[in-house]
N, CA and C atoms as an extended XYZ file, in Angstrom:
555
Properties=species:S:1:pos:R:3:atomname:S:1:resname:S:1:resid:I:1 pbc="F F F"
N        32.980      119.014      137.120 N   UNK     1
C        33.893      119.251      136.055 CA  UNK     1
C        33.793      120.676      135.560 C   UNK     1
N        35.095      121.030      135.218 N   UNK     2
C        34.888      122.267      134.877 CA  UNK     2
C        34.625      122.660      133.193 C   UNK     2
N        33.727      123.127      132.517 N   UNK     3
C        33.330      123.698      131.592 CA  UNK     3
C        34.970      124.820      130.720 C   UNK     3
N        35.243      123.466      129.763 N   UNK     4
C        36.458      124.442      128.969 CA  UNK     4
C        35.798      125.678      128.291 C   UNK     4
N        36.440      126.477      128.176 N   UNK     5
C        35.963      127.656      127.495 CA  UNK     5
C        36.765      128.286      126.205 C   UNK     5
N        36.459      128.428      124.869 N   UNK     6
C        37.148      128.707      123.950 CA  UNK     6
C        37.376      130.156      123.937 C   UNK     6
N        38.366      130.277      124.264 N   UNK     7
C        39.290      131.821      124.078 CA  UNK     7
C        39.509      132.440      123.005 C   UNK     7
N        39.224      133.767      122.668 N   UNK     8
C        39.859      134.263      121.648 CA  UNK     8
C        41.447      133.464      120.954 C   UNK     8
N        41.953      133.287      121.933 N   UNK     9
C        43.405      132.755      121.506 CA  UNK     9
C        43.309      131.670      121.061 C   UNK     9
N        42.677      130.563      121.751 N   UNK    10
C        42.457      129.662      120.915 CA  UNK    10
C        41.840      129.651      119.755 C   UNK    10
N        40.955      130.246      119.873 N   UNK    11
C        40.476      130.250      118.144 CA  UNK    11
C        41.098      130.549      116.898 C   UNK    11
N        41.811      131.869      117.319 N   UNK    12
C        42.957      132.105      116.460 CA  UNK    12
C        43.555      131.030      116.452 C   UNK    12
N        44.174      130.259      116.964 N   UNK    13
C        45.592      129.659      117.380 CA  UNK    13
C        44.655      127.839      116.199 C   UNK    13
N        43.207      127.654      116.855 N   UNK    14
C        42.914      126.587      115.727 CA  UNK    14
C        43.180      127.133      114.116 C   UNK    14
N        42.285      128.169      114.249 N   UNK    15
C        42.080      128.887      112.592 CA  UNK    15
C        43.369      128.685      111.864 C   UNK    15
N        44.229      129.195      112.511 N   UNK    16
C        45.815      129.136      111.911 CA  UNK    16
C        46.468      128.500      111.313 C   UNK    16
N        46.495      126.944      112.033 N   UNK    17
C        46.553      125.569      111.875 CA  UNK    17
C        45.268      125.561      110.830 C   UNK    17
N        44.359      125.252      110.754 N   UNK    18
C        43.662      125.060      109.579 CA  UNK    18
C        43.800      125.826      108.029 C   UNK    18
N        44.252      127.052      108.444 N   UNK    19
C        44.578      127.812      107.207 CA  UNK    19
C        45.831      127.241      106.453 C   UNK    19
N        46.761      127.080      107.257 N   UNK    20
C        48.148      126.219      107.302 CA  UNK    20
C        47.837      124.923      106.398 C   UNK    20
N        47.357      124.594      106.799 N   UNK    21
C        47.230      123.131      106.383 CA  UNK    21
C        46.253      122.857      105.191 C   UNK    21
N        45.370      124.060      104.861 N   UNK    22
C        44.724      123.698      103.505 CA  UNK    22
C        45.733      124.942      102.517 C   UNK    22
N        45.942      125.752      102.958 N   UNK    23
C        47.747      125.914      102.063 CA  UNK    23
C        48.412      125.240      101.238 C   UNK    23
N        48.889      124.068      102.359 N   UNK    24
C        49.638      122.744      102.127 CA  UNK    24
C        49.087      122.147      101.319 C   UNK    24
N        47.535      122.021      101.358 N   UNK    25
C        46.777      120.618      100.700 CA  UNK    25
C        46.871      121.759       98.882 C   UNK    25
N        46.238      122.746       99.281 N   UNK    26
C        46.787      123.609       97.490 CA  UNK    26
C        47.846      123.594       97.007 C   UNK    26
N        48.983      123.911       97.570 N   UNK    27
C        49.889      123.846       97.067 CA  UNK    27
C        50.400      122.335       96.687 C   UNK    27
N        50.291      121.475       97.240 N   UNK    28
C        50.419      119.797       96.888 CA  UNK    28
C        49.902      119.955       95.488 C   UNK    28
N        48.438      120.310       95.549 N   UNK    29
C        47.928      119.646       93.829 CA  UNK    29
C        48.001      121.084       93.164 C   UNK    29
N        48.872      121.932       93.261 N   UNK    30
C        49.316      123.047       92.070 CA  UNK    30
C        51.000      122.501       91.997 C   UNK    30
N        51.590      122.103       93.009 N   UNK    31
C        52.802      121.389       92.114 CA  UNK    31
C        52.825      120.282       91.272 C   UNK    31
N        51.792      119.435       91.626 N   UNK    32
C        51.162      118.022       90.531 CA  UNK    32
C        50.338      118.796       89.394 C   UNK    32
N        49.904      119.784       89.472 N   UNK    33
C        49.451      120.575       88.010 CA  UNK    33
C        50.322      120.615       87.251 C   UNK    33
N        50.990      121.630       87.791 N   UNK    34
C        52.433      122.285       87.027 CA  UNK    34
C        53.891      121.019       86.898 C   UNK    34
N        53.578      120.011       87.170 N   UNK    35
C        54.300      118.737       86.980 CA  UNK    35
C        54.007      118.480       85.783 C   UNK    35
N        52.925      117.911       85.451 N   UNK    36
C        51.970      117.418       84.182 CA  UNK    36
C        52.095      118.548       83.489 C   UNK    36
N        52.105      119.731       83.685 N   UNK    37
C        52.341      120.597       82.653 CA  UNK    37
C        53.556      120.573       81.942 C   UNK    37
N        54.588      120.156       82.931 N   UNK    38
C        55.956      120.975       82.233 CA  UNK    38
C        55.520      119.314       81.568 C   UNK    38
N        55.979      118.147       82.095 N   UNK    39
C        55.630      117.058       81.152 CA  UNK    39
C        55.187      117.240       79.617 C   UNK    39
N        53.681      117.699       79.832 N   UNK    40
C        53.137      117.893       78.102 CA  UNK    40
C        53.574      118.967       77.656 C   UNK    40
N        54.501      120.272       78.131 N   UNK    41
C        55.422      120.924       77.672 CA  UNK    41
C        56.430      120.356       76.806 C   UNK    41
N        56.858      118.953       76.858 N   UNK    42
C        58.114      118.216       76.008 CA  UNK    42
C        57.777      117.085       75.728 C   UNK    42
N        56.852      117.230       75.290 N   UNK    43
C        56.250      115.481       74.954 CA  UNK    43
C        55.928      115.224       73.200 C   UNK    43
N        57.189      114.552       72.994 N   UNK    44
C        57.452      114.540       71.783 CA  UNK    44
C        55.987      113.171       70.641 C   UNK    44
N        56.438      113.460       69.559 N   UNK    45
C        55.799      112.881       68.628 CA  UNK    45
C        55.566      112.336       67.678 C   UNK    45
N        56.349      110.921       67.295 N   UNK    46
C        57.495      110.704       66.159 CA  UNK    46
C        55.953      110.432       65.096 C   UNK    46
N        56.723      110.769       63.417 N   UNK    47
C        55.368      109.996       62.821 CA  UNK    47
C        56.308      109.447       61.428 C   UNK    47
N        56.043      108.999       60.756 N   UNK    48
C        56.987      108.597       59.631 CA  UNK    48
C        55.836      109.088       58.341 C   UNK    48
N        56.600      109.425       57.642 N   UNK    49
C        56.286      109.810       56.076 CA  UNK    49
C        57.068      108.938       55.189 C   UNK    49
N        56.011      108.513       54.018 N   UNK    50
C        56.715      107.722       53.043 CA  UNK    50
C        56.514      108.367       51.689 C   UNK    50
N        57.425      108.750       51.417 N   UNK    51
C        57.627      109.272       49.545 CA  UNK    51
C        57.884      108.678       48.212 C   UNK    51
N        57.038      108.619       47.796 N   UNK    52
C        57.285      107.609       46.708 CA  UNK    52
C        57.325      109.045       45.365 C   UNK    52
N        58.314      108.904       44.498 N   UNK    53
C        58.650      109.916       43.438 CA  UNK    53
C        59.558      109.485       42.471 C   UNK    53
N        59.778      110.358       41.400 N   UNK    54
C        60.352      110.291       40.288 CA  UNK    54
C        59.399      110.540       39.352 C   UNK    54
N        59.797      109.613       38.039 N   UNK    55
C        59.157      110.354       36.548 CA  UNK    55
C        58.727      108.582       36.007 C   UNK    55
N        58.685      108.773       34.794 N   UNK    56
C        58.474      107.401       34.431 CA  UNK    56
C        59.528      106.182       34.359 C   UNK    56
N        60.403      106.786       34.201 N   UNK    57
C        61.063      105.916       34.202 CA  UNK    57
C        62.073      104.981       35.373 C   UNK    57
N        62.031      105.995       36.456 N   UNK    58
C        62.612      105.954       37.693 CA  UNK    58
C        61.461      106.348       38.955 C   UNK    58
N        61.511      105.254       40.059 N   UNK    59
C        60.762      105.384       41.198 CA  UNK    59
C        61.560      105.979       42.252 C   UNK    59
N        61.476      106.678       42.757 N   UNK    60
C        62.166      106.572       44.347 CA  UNK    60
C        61.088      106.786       45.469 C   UNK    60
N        61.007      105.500       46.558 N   UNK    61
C        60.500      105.822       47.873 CA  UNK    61
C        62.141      106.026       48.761 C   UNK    61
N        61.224      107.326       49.681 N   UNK    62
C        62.117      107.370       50.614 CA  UNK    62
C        61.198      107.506       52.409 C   UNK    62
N        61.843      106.765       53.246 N   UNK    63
C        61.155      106.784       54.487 CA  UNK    63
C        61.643      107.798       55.149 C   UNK    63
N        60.986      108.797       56.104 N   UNK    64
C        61.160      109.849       57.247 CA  UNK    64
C        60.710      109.313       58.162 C   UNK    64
N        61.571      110.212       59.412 N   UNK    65
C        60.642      109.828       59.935 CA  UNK    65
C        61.017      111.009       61.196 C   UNK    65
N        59.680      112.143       61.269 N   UNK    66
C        59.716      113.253       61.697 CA  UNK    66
C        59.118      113.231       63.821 C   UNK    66
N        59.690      114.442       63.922 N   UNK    67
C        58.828      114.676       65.305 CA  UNK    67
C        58.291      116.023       65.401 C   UNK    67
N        56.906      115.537       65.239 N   UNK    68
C        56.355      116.541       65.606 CA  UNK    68
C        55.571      117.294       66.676 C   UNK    68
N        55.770      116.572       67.685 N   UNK    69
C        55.888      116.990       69.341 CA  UNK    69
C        56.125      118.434       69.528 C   UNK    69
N        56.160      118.723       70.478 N   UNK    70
C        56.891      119.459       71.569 CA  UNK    70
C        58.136      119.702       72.041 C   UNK    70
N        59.312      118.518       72.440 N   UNK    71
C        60.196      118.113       72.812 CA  UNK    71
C        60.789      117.262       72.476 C   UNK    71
N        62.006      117.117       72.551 N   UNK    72
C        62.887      115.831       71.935 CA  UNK    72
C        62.271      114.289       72.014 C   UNK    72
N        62.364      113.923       70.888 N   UNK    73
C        62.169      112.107       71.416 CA  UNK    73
C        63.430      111.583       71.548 C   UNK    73
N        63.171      110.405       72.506 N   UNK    74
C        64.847      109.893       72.641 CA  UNK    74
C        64.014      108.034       72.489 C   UNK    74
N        65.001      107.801       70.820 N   UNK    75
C        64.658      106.561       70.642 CA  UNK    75
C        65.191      105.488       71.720 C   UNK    75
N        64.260      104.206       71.929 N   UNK    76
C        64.268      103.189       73.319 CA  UNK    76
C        64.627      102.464       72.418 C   UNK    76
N        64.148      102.004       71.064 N   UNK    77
C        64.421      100.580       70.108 CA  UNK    77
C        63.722      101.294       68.523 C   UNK    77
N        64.263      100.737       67.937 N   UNK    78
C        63.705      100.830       66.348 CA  UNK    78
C        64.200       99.797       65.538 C   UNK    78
N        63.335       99.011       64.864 N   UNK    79
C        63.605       97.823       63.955 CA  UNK    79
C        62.487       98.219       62.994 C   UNK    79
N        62.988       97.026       62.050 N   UNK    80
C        62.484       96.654       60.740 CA  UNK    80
C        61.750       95.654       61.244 C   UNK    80
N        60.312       95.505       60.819 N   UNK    81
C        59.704       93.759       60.770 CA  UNK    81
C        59.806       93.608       59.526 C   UNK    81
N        59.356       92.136       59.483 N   UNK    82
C        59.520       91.319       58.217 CA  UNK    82
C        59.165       90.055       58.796 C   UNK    82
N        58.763       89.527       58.469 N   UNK    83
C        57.440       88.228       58.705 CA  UNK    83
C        57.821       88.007       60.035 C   UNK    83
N        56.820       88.741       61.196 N   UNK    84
C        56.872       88.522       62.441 CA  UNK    84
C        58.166       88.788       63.054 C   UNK    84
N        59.528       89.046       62.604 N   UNK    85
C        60.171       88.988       63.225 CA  UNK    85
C        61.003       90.160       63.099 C   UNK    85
N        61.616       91.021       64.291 N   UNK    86
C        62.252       92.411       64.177 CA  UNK    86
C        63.825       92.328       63.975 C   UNK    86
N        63.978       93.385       62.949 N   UNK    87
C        65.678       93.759       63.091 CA  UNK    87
C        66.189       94.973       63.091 C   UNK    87
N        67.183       94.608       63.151 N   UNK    88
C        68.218       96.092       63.713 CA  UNK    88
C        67.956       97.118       62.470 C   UNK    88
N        67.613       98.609       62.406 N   UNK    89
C        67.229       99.580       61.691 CA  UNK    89
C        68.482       99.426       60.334 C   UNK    89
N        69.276       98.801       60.663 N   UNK    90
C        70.125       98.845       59.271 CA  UNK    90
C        69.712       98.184       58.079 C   UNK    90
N        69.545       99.039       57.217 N   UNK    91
C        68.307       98.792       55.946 CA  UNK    91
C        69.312       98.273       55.376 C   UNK    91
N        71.149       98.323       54.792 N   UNK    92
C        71.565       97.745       53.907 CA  UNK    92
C        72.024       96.452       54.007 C   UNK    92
N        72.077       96.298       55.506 N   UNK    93
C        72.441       94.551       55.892 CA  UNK    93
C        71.044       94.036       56.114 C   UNK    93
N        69.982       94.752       56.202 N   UNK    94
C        68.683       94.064       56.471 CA  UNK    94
C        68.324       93.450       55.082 C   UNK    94
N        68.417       94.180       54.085 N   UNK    95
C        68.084       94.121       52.914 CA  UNK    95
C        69.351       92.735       52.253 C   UNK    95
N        70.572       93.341       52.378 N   UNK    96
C        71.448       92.017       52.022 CA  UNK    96
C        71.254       91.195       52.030 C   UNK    96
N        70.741       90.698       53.644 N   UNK    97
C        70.195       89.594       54.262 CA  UNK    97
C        69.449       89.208       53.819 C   UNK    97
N        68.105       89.638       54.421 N   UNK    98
C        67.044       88.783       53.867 CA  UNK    98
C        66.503       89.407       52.562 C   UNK    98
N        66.890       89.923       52.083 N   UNK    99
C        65.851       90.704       51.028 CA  UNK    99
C        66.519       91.274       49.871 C   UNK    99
N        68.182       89.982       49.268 N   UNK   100
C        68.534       90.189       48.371 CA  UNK   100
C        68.346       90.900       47.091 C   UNK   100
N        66.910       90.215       46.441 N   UNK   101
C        66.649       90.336       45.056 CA  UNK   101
C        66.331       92.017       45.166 C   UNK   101
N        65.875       92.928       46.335 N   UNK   102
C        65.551       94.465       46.294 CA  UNK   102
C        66.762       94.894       45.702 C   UNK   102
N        67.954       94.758       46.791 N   UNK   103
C        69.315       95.432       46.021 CA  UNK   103
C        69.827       94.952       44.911 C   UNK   103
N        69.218       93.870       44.313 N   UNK   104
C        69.348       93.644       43.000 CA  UNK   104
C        68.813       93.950       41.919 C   UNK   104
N        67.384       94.694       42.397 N   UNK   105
C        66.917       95.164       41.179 CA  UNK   105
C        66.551       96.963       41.866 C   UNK   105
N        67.452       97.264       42.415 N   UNK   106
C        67.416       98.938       42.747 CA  UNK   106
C        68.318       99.463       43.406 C   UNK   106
N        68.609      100.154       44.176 N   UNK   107
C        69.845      100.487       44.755 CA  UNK   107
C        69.520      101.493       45.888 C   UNK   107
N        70.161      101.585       47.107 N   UNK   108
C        69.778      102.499       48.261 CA  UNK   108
C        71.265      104.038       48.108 C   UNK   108
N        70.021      105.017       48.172 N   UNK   109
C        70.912      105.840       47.328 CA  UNK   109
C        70.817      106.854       48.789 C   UNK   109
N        70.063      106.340       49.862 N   UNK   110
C        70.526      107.002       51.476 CA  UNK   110
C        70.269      106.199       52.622 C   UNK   110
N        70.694      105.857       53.206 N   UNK   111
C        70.621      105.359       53.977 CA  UNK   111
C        71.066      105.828       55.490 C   UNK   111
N        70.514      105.543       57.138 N   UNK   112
C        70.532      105.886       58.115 CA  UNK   112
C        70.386      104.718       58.967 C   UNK   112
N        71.558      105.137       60.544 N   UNK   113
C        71.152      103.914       61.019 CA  UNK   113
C        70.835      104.808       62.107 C   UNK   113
N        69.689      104.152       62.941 N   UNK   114
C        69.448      105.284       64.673 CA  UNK   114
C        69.167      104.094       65.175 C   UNK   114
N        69.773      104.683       66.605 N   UNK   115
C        69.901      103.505       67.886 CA  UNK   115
C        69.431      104.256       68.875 C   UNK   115
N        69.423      103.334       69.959 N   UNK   116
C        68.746      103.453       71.063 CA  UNK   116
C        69.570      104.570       71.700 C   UNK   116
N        69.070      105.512       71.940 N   UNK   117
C        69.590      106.820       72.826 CA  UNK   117
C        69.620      108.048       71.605 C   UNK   117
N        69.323      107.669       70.377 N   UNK   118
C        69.437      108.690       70.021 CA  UNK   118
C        68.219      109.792       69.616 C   UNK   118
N        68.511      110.967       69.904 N   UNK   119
C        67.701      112.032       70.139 CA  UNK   119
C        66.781      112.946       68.512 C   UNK   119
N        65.719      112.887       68.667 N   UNK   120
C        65.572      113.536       67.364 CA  UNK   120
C        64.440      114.768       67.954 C   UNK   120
N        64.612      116.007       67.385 N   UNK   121
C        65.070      117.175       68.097 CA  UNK   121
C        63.090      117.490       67.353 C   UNK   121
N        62.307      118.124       68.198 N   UNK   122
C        61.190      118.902       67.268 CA  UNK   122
C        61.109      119.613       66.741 C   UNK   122
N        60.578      119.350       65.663 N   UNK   123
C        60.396      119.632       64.342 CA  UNK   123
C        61.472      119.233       63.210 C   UNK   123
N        62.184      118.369       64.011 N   UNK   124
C        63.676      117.320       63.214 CA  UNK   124
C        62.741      116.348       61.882 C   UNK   124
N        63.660      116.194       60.729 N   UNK   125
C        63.591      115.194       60.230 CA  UNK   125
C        64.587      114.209       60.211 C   UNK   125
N        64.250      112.849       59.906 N   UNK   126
C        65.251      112.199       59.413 CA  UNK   126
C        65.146      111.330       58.565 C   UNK   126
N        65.986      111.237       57.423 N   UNK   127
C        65.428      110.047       56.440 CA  UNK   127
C        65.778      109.007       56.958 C   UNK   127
N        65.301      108.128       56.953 N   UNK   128
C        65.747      106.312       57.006 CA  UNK   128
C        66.637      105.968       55.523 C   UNK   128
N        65.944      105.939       55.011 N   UNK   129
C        66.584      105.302       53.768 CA  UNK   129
C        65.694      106.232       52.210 C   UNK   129
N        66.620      106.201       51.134 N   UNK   130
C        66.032      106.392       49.730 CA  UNK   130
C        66.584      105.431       49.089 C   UNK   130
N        65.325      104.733       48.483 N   UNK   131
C        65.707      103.514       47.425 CA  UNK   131
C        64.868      104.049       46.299 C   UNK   131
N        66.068      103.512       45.242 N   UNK   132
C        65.763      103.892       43.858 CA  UNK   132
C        65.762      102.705       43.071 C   UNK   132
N        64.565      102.942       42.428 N   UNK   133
C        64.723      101.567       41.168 CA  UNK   133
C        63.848      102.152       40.110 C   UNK   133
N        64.091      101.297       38.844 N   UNK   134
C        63.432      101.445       37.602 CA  UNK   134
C        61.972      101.415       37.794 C   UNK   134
N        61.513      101.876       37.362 N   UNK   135
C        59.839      102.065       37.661 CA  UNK   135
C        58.988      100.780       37.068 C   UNK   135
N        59.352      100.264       35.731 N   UNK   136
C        59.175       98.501       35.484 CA  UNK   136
C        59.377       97.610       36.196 C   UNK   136
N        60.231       97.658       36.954 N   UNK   137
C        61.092       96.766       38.283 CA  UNK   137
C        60.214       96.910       39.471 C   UNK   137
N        59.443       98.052       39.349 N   UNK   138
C        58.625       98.256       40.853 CA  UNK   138
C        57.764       97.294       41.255 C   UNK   138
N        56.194       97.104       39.907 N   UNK   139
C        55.404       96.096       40.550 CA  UNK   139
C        56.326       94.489       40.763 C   UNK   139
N        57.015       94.367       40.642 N   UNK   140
C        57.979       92.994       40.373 CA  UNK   140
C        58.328       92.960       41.821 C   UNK   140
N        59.307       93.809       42.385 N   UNK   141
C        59.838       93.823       43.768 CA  UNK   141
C        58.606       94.130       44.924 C   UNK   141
N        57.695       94.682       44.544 N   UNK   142
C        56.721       95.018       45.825 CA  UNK   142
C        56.342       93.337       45.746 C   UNK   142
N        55.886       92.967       44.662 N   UNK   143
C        55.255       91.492       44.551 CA  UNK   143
C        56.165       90.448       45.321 C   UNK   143
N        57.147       90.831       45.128 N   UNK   144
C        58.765       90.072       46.131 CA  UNK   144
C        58.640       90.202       47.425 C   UNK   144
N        57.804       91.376       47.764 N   UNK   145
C        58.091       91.757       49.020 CA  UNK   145
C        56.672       91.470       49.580 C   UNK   145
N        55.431       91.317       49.312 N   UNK   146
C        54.025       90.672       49.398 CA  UNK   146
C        53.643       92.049       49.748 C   UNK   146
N        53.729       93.414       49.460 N   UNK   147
C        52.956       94.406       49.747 CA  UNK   147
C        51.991       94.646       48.123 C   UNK   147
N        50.453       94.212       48.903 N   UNK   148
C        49.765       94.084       47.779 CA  UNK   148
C        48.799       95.359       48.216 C   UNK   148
N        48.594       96.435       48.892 N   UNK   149
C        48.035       97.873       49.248 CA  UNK   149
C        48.853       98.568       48.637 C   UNK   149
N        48.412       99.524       47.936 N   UNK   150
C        49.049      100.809       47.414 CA  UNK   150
C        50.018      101.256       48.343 C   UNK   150
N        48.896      102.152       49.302 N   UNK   151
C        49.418      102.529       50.495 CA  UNK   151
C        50.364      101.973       51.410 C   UNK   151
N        50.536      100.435       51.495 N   UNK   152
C        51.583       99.705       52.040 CA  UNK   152
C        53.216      100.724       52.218 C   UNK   152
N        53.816      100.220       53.204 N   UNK   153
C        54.942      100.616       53.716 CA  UNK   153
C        55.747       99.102       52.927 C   UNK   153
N        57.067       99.357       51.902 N   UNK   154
C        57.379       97.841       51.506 CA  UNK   154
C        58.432       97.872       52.736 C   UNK   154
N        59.020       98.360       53.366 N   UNK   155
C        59.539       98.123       54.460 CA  UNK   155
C        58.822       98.623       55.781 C   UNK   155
N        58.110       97.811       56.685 N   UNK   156
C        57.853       98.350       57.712 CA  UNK   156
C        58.905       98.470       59.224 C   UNK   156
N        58.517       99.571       59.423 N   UNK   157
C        59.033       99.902       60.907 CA  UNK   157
C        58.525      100.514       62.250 C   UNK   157
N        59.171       99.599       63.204 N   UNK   158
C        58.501      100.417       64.568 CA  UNK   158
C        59.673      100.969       65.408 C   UNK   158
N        58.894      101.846       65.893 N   UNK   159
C        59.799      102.710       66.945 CA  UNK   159
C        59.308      102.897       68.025 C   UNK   159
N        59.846      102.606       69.303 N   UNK   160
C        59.624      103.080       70.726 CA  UNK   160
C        60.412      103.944       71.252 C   UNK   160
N        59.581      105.166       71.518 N   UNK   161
C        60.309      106.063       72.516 CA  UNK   161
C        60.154      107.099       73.103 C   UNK   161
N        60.443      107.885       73.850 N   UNK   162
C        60.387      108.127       75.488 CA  UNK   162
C        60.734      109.731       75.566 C   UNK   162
N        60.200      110.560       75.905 N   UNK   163
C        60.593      111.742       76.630 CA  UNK   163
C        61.655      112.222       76.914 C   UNK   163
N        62.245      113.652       77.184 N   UNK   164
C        63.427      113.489       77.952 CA  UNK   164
C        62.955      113.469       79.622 C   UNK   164
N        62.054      113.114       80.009 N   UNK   165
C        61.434      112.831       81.054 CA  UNK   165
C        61.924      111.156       81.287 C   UNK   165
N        61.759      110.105       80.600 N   UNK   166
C        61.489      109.008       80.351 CA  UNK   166
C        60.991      108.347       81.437 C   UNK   166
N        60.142      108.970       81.391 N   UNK   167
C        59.239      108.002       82.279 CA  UNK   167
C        57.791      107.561       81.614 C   UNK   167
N        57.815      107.284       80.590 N   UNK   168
C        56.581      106.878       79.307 CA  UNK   168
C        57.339      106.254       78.416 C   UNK   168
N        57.154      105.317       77.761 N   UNK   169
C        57.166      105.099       76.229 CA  UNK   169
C        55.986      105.166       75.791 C   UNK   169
N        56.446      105.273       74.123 N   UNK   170
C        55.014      105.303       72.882 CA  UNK   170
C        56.153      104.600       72.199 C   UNK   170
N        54.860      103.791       71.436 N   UNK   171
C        55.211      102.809       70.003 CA  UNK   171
C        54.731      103.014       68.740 C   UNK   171
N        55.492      103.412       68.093 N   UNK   172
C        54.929      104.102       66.566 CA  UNK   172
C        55.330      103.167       65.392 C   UNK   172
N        54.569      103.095       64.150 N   UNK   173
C        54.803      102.748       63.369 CA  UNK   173
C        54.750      102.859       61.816 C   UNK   173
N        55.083      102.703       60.719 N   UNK   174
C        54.808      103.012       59.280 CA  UNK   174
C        53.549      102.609       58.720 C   UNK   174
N        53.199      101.519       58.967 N   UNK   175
C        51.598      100.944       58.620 CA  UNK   175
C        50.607      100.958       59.461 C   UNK   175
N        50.524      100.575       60.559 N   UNK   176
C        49.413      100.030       61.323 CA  UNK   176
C        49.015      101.309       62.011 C   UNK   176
N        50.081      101.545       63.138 N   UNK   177
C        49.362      102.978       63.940 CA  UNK   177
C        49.599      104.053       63.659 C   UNK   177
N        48.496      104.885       63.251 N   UNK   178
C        48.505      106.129       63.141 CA  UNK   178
C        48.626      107.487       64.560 C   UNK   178
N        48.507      107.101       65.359 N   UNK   179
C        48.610      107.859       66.861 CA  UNK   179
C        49.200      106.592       67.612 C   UNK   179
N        50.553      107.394       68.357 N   UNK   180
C        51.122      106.422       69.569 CA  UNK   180
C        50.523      105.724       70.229 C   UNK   180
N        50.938      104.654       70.622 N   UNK   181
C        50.522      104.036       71.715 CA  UNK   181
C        51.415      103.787       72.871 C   UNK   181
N        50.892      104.591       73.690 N   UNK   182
C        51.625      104.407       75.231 CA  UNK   182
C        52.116      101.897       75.857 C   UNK   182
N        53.329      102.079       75.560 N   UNK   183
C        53.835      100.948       75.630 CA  UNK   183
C        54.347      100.985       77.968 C   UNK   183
N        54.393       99.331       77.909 N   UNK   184
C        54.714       99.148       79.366 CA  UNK   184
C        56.155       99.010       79.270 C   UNK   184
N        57.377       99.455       80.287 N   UNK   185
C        58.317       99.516       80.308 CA  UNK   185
C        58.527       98.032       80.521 C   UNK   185
């Protein structure tokens, strides 16, 4: 048998191919870098603020509810709970509905409805709602409403939503979570 012999040419000609090909293998995981980058480049951050104000004689809470991300959030769902069960973000038929005696002893002096697709821009606010009532009337209606924490949200809400990537959701809320939680599609 004859004894192969490695040639200058061949060697070059392997080297080449190997240089080639760990190229390839860098450049693969610097475009999956710079993927994840542009990602947390626009990765938004909804959080809600609750204001409670006025003087003595008049209360007003009003709900926000801001992004403070990076990039647009684009709402997936947003409701109201109320004993276990969710509804549509419309605070004045939510309230009609189930939660008469509030608009009877105060009045919603703003109100907002957001649906699914809609975009809230960073560093956007938006109010949900401002309800106003007599400041005597207050402990009466929270007691109506069983929020017995200061701090309590008397209307709670959650929101899910998504990147302009959307390929993630997060689930945010007025009481419970303070940092998103990444939700399953």
């Amino acid at each position: 048998m004859a004894k192969k012999q490695l040639n200058t040419d061949r060697i070059l000609g392997i080297s080449a191919m190997l240089i080639s090909l760990m190229t390839l293998v860098i450049f693969i995981y610097q475009t999956n870098i710079m993927r994840e980058q542009s990602k947390l480049s626009v990765k938004p951050r909804l959080d809600f603020t609750t204001n409670f104000g006025g003087n003595d004689s008049i209360t007003t809470i009003q709900e926000v509810i801001e992004n403070k991300g990076l990039g647009p959030a684009i709402i997936d769902s947003i409701y109201f709970k109320f004993k276990e069960e969710r509804y549509p973000i419309d605070i004045e038929n939510f309230l009609g509905e189930k939660l008469p005696k509030v608009l009877e002893t105060g009045y919603l002096a703003q109100s907002a409805t957001l649906g699914r697709g809609t975009t809230i821009s960073p560093g956007e606010e938006r109010p949900i709602y401002t309800y106003v009532i007599n400041s005597d009337k207050l402990p009466e209606v929270m007691e109506y409403l069983g929020v017995t924490d200061e701090g309590e949200n008397p209307f709670p809400i959650e929101v899910i939503y998504t990147s302009i990537y959307e390929d993630e959701l997060w689930k945010m809320d007025n009481n419970d979570i303070s940092v998103p939680i990444k939700v399953k599609r």
